[in-house]
MARMARRO-294014 format. One record per residue (C-alpha): residue number from 1; z negated, y negated, x negated; chain; residue in one letter. Coordinates in pm, 1 decimal, padded with zeros to 6 digits, always signed. Example, Ala and Ser with C-alpha at 12.3 -4.5 7.8 and 13.67 -1.06 7.14 Angstrom:
2
ATOM   k        z        y        x c r
ATOM   1 -00780.0 +00450.0 -01230.0 A a
ATOM   2 -00714.0 +00106.0 -01367.0 A s
This chain:
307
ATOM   k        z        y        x c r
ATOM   1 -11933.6 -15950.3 +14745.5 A x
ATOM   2 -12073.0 -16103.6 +14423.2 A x
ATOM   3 -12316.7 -16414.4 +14448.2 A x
ATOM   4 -12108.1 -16697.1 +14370.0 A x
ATOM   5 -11903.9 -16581.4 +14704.2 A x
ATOM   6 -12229.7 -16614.7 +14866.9 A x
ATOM   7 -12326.0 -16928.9 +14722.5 A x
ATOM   8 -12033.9 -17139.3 +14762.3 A x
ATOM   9 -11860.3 -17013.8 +15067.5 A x
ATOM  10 -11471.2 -17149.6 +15066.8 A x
ATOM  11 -11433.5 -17520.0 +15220.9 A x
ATOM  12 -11287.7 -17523.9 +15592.6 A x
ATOM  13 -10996.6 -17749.0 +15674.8 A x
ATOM  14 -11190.8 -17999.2 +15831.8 A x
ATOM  15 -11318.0 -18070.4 +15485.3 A x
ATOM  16 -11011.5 -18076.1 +15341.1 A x
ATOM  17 -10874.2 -18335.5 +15555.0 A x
ATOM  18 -11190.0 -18542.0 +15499.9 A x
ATOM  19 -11170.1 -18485.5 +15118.4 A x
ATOM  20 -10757.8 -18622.0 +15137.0 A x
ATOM  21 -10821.7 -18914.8 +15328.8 A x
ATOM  22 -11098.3 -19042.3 +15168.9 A x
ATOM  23 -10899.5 -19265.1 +14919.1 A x
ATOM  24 -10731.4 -19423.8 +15236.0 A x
ATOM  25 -11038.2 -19446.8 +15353.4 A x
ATOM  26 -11194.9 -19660.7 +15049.4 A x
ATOM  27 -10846.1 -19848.3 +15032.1 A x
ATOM  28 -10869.1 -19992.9 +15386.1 A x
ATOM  29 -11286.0 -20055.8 +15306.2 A x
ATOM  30 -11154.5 -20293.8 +14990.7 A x
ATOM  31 -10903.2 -20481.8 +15218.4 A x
ATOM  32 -11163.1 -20547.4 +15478.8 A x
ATOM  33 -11347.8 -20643.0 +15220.1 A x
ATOM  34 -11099.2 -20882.4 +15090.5 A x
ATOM  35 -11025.5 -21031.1 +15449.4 A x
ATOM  36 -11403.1 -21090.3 +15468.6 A x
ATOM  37 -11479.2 -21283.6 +15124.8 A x
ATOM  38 -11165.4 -21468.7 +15189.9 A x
ATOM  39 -11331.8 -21547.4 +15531.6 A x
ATOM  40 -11629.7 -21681.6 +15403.5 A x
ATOM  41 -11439.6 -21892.6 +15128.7 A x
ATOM  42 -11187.6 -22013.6 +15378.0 A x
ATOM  43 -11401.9 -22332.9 +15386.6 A x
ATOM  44 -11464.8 -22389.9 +15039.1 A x
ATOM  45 -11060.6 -22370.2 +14977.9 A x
ATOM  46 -11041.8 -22613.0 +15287.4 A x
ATOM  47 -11244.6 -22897.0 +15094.7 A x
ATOM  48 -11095.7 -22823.6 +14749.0 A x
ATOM  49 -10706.2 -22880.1 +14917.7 A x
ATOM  50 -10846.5 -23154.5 +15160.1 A x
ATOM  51 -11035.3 -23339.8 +14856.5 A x
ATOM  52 -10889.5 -23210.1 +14559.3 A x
ATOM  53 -10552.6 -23097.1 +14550.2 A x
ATOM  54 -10368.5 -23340.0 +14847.1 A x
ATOM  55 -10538.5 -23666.3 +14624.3 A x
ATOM  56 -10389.8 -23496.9 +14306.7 A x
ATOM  57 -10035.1 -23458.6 +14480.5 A x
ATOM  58 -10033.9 -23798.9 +14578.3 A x
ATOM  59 -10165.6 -23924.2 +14267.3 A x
ATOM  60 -09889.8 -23700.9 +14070.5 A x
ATOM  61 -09608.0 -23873.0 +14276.1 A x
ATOM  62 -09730.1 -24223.8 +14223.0 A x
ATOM  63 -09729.1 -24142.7 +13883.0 A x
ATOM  64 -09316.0 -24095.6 +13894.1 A x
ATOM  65 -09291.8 -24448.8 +14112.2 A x
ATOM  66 -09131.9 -24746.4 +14007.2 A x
ATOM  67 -09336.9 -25096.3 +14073.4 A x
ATOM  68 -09139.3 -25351.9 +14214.5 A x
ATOM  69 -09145.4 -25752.5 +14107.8 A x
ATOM  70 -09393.1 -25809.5 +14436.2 A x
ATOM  71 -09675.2 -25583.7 +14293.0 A x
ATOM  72 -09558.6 -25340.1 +14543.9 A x
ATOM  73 -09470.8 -24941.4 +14442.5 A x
ATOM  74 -09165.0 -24842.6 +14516.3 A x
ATOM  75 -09122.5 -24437.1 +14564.9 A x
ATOM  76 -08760.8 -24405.2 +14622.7 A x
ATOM  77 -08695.2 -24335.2 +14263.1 A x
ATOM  78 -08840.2 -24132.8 +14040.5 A x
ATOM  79 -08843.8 -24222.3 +13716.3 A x
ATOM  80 -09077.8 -24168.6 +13371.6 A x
ATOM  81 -09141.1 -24540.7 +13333.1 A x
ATOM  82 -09473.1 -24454.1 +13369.5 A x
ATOM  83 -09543.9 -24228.1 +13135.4 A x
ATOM  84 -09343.4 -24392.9 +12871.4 A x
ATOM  85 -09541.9 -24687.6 +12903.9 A x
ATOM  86 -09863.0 -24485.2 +12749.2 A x
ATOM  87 -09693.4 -24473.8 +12431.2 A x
ATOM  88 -09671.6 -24858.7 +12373.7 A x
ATOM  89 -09950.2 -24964.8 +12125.5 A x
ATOM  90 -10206.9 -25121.1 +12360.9 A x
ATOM  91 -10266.0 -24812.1 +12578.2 A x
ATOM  92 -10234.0 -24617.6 +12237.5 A x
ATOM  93 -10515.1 -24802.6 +12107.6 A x
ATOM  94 -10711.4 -24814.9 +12381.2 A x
ATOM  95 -10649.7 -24409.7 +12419.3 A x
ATOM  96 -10710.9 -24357.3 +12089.9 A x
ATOM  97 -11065.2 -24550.4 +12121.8 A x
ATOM  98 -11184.9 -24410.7 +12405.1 A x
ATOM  99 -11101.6 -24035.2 +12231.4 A x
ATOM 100 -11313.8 -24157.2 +11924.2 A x
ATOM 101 -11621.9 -24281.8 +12169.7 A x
ATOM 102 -11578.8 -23970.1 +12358.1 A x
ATOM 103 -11613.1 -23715.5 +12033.5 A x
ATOM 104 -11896.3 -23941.3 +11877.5 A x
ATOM 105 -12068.7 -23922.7 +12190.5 A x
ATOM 106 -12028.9 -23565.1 +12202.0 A x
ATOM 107 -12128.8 -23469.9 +11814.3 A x
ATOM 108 -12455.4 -23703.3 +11889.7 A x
ATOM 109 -12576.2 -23473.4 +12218.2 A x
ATOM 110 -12496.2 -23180.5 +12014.6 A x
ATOM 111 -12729.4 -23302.9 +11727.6 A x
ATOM 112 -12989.1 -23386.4 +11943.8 A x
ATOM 113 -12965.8 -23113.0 +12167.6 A x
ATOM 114 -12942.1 -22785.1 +11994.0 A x
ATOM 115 -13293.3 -22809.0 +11781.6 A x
ATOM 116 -13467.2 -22932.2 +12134.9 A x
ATOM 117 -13251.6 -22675.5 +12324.4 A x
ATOM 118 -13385.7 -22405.4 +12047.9 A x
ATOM 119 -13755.5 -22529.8 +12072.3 A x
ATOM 120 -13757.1 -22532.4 +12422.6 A x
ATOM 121 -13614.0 -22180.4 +12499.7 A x
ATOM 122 -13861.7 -22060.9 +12238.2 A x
ATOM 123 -14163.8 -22231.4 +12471.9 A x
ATOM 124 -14374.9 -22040.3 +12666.6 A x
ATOM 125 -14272.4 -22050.0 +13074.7 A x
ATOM 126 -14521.7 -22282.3 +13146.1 A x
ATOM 127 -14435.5 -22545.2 +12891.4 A x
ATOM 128 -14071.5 -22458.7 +12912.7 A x
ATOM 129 -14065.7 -22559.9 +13271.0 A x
ATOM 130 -14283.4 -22854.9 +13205.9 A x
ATOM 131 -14061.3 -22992.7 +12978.0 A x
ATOM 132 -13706.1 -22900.8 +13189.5 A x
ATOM 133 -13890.7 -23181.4 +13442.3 A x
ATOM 134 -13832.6 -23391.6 +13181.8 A x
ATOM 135 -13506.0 -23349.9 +13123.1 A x
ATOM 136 -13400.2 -23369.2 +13518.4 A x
ATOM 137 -13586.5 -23648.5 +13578.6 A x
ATOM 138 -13299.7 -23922.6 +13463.5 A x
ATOM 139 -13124.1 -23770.1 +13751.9 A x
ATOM 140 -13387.9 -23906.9 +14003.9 A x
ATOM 141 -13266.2 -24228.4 +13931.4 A x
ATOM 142 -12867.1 -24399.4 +14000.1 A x
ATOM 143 -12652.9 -24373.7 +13720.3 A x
ATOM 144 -12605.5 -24753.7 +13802.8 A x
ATOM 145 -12935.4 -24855.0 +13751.5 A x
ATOM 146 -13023.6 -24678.2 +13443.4 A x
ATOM 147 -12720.0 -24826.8 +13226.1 A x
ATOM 148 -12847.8 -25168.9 +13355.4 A x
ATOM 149 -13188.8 -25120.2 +13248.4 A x
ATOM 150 -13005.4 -24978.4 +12860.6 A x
ATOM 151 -12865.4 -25353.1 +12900.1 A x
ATOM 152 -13199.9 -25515.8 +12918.6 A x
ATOM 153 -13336.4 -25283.0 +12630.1 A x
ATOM 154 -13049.6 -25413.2 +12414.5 A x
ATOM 155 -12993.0 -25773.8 +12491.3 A x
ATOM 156 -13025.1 -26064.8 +12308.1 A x
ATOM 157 -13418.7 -26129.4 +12412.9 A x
ATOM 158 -13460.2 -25758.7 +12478.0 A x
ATOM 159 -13770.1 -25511.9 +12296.3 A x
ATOM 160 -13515.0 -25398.2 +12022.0 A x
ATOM 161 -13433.2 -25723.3 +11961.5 A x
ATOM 162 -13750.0 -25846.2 +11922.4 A x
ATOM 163 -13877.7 -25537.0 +11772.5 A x
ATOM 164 -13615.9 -25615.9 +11468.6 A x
ATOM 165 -13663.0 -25951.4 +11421.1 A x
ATOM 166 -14049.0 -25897.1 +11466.3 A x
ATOM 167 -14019.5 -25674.6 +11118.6 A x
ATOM 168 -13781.4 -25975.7 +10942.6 A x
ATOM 169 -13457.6 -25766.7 +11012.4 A x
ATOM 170 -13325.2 -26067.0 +11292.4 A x
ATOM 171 -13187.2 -26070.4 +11604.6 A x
ATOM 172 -13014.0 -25785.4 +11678.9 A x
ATOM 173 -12687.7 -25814.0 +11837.4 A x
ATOM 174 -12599.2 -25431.3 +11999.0 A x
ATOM 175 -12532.0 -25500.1 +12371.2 A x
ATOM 176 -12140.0 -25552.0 +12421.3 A x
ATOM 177 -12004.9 -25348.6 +12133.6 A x
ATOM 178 -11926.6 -24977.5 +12065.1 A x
ATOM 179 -12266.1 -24872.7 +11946.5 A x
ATOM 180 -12405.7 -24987.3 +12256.3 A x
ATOM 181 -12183.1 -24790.3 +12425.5 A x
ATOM 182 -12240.4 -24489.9 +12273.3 A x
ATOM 183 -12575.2 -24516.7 +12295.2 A x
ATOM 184 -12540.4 -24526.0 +12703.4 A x
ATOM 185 -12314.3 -24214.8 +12720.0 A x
ATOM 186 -12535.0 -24046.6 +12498.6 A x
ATOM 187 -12844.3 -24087.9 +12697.4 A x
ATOM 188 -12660.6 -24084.4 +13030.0 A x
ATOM 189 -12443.4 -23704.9 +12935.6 A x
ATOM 190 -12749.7 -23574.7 +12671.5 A x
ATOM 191 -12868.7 -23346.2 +12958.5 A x
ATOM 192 -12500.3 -23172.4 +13058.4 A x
ATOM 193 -12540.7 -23023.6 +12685.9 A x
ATOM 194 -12888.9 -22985.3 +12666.7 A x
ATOM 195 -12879.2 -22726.8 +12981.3 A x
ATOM 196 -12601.3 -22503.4 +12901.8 A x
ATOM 197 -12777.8 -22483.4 +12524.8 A x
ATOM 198 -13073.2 -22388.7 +12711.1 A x
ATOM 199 -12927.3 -22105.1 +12918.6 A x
ATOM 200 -12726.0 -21960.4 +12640.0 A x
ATOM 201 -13049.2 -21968.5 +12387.2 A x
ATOM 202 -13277.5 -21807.6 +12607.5 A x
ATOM 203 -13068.8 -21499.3 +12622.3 A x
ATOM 204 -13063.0 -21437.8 +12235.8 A x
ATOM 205 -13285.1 -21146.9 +12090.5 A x
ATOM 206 -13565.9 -21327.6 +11901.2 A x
ATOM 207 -13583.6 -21013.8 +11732.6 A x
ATOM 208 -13238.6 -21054.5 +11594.8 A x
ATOM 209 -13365.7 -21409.3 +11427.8 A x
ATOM 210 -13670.5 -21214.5 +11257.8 A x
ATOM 211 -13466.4 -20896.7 +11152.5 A x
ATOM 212 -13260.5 -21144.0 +10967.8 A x
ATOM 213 -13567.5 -21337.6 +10789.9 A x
ATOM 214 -13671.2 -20966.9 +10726.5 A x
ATOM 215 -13365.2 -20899.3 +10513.4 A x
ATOM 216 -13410.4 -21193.7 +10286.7 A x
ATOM 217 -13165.2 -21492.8 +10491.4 A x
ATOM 218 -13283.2 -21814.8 +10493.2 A x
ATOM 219 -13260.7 -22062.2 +10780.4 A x
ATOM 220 -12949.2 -22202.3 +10752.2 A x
ATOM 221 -12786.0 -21845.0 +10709.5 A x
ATOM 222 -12980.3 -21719.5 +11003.5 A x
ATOM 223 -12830.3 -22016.1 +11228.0 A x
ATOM 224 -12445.1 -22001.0 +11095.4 A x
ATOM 225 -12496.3 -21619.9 +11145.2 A x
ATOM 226 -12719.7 -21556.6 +11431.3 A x
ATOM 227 -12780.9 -21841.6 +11636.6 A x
ATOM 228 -12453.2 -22033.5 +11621.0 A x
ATOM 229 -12230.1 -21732.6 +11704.1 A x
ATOM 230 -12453.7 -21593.4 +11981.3 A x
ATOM 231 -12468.6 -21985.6 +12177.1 A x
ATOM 232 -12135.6 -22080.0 +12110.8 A x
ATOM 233 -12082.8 -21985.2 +12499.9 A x
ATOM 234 -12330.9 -22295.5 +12565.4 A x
ATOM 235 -12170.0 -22526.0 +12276.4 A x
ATOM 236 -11815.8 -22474.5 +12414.1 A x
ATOM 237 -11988.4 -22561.6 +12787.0 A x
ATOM 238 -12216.6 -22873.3 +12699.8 A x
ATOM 239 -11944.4 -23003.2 +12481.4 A x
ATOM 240 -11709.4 -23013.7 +12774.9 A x
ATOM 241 -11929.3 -23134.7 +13034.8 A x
ATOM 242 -12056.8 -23429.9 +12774.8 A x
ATOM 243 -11656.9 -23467.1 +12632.0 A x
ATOM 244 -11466.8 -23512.9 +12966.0 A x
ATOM 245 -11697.7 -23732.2 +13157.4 A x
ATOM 246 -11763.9 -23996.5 +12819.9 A x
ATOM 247 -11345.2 -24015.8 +12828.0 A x
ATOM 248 -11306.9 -24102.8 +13176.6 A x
ATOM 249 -11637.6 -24319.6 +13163.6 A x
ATOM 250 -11649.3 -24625.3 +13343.8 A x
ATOM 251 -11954.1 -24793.7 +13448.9 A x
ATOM 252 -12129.7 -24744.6 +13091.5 A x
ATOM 253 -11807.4 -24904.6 +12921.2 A x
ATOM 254 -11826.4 -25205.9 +13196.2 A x
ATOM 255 -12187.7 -25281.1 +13153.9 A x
ATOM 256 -12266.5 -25236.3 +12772.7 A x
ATOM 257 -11938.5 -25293.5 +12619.3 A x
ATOM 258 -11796.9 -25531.9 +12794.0 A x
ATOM 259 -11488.9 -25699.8 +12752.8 A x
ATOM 260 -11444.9 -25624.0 +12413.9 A x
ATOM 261 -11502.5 -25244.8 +12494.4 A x
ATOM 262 -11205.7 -25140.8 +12677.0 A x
ATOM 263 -11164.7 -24768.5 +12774.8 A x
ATOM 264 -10977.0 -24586.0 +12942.7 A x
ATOM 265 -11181.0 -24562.2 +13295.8 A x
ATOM 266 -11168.4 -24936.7 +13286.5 A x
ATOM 267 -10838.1 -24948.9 +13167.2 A x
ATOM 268 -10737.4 -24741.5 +13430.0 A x
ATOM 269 -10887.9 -24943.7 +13730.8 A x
ATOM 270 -10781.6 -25255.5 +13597.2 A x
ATOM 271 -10419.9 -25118.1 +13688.0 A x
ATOM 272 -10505.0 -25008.4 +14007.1 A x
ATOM 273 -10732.0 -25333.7 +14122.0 A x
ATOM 274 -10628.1 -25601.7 +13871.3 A x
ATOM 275 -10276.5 -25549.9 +13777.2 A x
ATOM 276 -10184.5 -25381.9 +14068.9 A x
ATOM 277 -09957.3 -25146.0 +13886.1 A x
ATOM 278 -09997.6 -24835.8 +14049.6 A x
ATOM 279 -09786.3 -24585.1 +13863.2 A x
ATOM 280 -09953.0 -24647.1 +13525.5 A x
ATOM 281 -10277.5 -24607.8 +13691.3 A x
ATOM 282 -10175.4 -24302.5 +13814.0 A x
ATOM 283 -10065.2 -24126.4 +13514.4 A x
ATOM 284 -10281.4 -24217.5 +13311.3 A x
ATOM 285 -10506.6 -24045.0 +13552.2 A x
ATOM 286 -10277.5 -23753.1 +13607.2 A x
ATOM 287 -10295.8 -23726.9 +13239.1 A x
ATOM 288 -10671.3 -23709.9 +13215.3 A x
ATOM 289 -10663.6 -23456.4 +13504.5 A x
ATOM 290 -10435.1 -23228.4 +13295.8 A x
ATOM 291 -10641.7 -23271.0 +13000.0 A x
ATOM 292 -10957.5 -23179.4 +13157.1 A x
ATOM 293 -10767.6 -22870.9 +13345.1 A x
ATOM 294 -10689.4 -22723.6 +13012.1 A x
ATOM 295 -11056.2 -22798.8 +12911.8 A x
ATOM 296 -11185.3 -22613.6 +13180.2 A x
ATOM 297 -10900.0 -22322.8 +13150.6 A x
ATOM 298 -11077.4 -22302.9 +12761.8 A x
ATOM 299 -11391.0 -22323.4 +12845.4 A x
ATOM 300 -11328.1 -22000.5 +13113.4 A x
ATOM 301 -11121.1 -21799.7 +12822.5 A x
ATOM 302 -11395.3 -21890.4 +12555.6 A x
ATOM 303 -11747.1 -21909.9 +12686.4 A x
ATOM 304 -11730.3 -21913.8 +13044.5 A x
ATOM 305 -11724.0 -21501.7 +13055.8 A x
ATOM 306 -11998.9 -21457.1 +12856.0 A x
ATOM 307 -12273.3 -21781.1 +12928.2 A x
């Protein structure tokens, strides 16, 4: 008997039988698995088809309606009157402005936010936390109020007006026109890129930034090359978050721009309160739903895998 007999005696058939149904075995572990997570989801899906899905149905087959000649919608026949309706040149224009608002808006939050996003991930923890504070803190305060407090700041008799005609510049008119605008969504969607930038640049290799100063690249070529290509997952995120809300904006349009700054959130509830022409309303706002989908779809192929 030689002493690998010894050593490793033969396996009995118990083992064997253990050994062949152990893949079964692991099989039937996943599925439980499965039948638990799906458990615990069961009521996130609840909400997200009670709250999400149903309202999009319903807005979906309002948006095939016809509207009758007593402001009523009629849903026996389905039609694309609707949808033809956002090709005539008012909505175009109005579509077409609030898509131009929407990418300013964006490119400005981007500016600002990418050096500050950069300084601040660069911070030490104590003054990096110190100055996220500062960032959340707009949120402690309604949405509502802040915009209204951007239209004091920018009226007529407000500090920038003074301010400018304190200097000899004049009165400076800003409140009820584009700029004014802008200047709300900036200030009100600044933090949704400002955190993603944050999250992305704190995972970068510092010592990827100096390797590259070692070999003789200046700034700009360390940023195009290093930095730009390594946060993209947090450019492609803020610029979503910042892009979708500023198109479907409403109360900043309403309070700074006024009349003469019609977008498409107000657009869109002026058919629904005002007009009472429901199937416009509602694709137009099926439309911006299927826009943002295929943002969101992008933003999980592109950066979502990797932020």
């Amino acid at each position: 008997m030689t002493i690998t007999e010894i050593v490793a005696p033969e396996p009995s058939g118990d083992e064997n039988e253990v050994a062949a149904a152990t893949p079964e075995f692991e099989r039937a572990a996943k599925r439980a698995a499965s039948r638990r997570g799906f458990l615990i989801a069961l009521p996130a899906y609840f909400y997200l088809v009670l709250f999400f899905a149903i309202p999009l149905v319903i807005v979906m087959v309002y948006s095939f309606a016809t509207r009758n000649r007593f402001g009523g919608t009629d849903l026996s026949g389905w039609n694309l009157d609707a949808y033809r309706k956002l090709s005539e040149p008012l909505v175009r224009d109005i579509l077409f402005r609030s898509l131009w608002l929407a990418l300013i808006t964006t490119v400005i939050c981007l500016i600002i936010a990418y050096p500050f996003s950069y300084y601040l991930a660069t911070r030490t923890p104590t003054i990096r936390n110190v100055m996220l504070v500062f960032v959340m803190i707009p949120f402690w305060t309604n949405f509502l109020v802040r915009n209204y407090a951007w239209r004091v700041l920018l009226g007529t008799n407000g500090p920038v007006s003074k301010a400018t005609d304190f200097v000899g510049l004049g009165d400076t008119r800003i409140l009820f026109t584009p700029t004014a605008v802008v200047i709300g969504l900036v200030y009100g969607f600044l933090p949704f890129m400002i955190l993603p930038l944050y999250a992305s640049l704190e995972r970068i290799d510092l010592g990827l930034v100096e390797a590259s100063r070692d070999l003789y690249a200046n700034g700009f070529q360390t940023f195009r090359r290093i930095l730009l290509p390594l946060s993209m997952p947090g450019v492609i995120a803020g610029s979503i978050l910042v892009f979708i809300p500023s198109l479907g904006a409403y109360v900043t349009p309403e309070i700074l721009g006024g009349a003469k700054t019609t977008l498409l959130g107000s657009y869109i509830v002026t058919q629904f309160l005002t007009a009472r022409n429901w199937p416009v309303g509602a694709s137009l706002s099926f439309t911006l739903t299927v826009v943002m989908l295929f943002a969101t779809i992008l933003y999980f192929r592109k950066g979502g895998r990797t932020l």
